[in-house]
C-alpha positions in Angstrom: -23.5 -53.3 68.8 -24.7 -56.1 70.8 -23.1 -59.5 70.2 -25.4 -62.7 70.3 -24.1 -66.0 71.0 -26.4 -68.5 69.4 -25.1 -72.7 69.9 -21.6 -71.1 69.6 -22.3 -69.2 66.6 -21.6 -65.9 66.5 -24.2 -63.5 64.6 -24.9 -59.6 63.6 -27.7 -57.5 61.6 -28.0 -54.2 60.6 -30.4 -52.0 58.3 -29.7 -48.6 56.7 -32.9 -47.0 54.6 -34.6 -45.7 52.8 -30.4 -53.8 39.3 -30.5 -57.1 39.3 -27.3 -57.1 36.9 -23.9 -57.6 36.6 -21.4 -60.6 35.5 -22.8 -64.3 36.3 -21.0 -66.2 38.9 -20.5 -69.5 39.9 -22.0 -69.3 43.3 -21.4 -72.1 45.6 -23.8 -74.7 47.4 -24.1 -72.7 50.5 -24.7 -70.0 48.8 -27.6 -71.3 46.4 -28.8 -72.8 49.4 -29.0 -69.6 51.7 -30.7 -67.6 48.7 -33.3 -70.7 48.2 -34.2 -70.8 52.0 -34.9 -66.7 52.3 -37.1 -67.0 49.1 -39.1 -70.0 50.6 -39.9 -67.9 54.2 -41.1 -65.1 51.8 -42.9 -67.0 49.4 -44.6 -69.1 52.3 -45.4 -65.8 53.7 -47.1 -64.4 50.6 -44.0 -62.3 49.5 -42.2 -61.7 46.0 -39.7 -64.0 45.9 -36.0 -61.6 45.5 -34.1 -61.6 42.4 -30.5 -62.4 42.1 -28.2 -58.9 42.0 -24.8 -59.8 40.7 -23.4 -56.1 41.2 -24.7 -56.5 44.7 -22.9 -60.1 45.2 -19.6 -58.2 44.3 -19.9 -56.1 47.6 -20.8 -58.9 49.3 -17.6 -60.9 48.2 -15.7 -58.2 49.3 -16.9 -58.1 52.4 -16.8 -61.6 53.6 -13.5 -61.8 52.4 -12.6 -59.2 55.4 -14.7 -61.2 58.2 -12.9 -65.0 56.7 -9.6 -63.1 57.2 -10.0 -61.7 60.8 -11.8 -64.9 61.7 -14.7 -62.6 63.0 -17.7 -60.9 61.6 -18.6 -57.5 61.9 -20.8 -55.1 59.7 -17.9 -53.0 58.8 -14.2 -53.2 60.5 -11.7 -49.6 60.5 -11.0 -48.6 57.5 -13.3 -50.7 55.7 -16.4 -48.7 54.0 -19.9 -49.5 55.1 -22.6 -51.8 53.3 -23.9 -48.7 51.2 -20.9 -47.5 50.0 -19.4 -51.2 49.2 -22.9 -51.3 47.1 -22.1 -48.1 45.2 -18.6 -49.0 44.6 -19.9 -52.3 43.0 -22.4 -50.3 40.8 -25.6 -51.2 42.8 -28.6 -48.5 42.5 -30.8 -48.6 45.8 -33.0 -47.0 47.6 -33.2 -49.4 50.4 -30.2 -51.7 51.6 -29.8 -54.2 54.6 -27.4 -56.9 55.5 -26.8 -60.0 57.3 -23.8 -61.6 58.2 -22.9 -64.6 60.2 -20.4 -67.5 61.0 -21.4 -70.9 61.7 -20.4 -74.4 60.5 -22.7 -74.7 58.5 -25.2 -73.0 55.9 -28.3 -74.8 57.4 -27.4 -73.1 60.5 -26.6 -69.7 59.2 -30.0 -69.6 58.0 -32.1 -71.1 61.1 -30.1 -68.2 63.2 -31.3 -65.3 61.4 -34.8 -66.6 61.2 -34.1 -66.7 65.0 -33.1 -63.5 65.8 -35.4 -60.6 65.0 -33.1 -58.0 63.4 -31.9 -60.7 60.8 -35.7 -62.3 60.1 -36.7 -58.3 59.7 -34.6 -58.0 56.8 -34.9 -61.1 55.3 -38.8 -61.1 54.7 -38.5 -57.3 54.2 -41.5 -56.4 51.6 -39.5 -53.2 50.4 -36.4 -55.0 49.2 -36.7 -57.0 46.2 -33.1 -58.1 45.0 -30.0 -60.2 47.1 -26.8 -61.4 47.3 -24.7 -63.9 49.1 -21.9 -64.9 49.4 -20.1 -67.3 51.7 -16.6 -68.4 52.2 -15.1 -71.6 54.5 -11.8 -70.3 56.7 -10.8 -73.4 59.4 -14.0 -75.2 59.2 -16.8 -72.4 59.7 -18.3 -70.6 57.0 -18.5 -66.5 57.2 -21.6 -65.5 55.1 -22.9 -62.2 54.2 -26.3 -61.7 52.7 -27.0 -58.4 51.4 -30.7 -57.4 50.1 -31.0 -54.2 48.7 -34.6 -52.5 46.5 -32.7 -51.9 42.7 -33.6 -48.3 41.3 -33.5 -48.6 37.6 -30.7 -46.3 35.9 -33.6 -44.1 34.1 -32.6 -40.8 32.0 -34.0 -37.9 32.4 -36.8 -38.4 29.2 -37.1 -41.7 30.6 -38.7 -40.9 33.5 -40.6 -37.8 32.5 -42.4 -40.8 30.1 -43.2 -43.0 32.9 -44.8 -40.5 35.3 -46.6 -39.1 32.1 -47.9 -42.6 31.8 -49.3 -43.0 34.9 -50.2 -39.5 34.7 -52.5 -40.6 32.1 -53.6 -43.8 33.5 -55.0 -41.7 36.8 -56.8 -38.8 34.7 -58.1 -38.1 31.2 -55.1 -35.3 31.1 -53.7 -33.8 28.0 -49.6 -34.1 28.5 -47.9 -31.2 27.3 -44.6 -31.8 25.7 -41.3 -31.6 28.4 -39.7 -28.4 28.5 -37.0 -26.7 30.1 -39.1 -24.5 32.4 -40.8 -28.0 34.1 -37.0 -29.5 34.6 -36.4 -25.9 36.1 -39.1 -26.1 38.0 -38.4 -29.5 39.5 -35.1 -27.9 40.5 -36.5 -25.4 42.4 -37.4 -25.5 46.0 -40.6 -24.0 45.3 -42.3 -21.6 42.9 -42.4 -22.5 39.1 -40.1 -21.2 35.8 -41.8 -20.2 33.1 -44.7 -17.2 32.3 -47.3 -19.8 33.0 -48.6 -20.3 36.2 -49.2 -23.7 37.1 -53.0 -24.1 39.7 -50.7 -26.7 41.2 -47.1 -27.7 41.5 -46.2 -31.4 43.0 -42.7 -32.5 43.5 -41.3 -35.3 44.7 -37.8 -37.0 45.5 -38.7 -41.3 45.2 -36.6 -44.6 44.2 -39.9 -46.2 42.4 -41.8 -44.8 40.0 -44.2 -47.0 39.4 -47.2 -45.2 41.2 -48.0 -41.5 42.2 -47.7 -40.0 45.6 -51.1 -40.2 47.4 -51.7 -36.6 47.4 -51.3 -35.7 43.6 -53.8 -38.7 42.9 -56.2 -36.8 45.4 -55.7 -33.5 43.4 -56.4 -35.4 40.0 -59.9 -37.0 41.1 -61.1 -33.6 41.9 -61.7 -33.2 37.6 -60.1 -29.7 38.0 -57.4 -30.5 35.9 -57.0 -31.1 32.3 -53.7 -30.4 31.3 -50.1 -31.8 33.2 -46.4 -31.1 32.5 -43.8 -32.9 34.0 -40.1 -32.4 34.3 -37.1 -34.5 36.2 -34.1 -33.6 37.4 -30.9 -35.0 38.9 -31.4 -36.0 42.8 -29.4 -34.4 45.4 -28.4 -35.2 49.0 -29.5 -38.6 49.0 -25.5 -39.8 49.7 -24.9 -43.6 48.5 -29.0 -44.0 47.3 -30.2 -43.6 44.4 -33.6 -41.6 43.4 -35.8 -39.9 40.9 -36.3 -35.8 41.3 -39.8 -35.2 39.4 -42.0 -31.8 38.9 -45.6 -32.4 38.1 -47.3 -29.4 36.9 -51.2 -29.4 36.6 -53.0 -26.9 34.4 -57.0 -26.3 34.3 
């Protein structure tokens, strides 16, 4: 990765795709300061402000710890696992993640340098991410900050999100919802096809991290009136490595 020298500061970014929870902590000035200053560019920018993650500040602790040691920074030294797995290991659910790190003297200058580099201003005012940590640490007069960012994916069970996309299900289409059954959770699981002796006129599913709206094309279908009736099953996501996600079946009846 390319190394950029910036008034003898030393900076990297990186970006992988695609809770804000855990314990409080006493986090220090710098780091109150870092977390004001990227919700200020956002806000001045017409985005949401990002919420505190306190699960997400545990993987960043971890790995500033590793950069103040070496006296260097890096996005993830041998041995050491990389930002999404240190999020999962802390108990983070994401579906998008993206880190910053830097060393300067001081925390006004961490800040001005990642607005100056493009990589680092590119996750910082981020519109899919909505939750960060920071956390900064002082080893012989410079200060080695990471600043994680991550979008949170709610820990939903299964019933839990079979009601939310019934829900919006509802709020699209004057649909009767039939009750959740095993064939619609089978059916989710399947790569195609349906379970069950009833045929479904149409079979949407989908593998997201946010369920609060429908995929484009099963709103299409809806507005055509055709449909009157809707099942929906969930299912656990697969091969989606350290992110987290929702597996959902929509079935549409006439």
């Amino acid at each position: 990765m390319k190394h950029l020298w910036f008034a003898s500061a030393l900076l990297l970014s990186t970006a992988a795709v695609a809770q804000r929870a855990g314990p409080l902590v006493q986090t220090s000035i710098a780091e109150q300061y870092l977390v004001a200053a990227a919700n200020s560019e956002r806000v001045q920018r017409g985005l949401p402000a990002l919420h505190w993650d306190g699960k997400l500040y545990r993987a960043a602790d971890y790995h500033a710890a590793q950069m103040a040691s070496r006296e260097s920074i890096s996005h993830q030294y041998p041995g050491e696992p990389d930002v999404s797995a240190r999020a999962l290991h802390a108990g983070v659910r994401f579906s998008v993640i993206s880190e910053n790190v830097a060393m300067a003297p001081s925390a006004v200058q961490i800040h001005s340098l990642w607005m100056n580099s493009p990589h680092h201003r590119d996750n910082l005012l981020d519109p899919q991410v909505d939750s960060v940590a920071v956390r900064v640490l002082r080893r012989n007069g410079e200060l080695y900050a990471v600043e994680d960012f991550d979008r949170s994916v709610a820990n939903l069970s299964i019933e839990e999100q079979e009601q939310q996309i019934a829900a919006l299900l509802q709020s699209t289409a004057p649909l009767n919802i039939l009750p959740s059954t095993e064939d619609a959770r089978h059916t989710c699981a399947m790569d195609s096809g349906y379970a069950g002796s009833r045929k479904p006129w149409f079979v949407m599913r989908f593998t997201s991290g946010d369920l609060s709206h429908l995929p484009q094309i099963l709103t299409d279908k809806l507005a055509t009136g055709r449909y009157h009736q809707a099942a929906v099953g969930a299912c656990p996501a697969t091969g989606t490595q350290n992110f987290s996600a929702y597996n959902i079946a929509v079935l549409l009846y006439p």
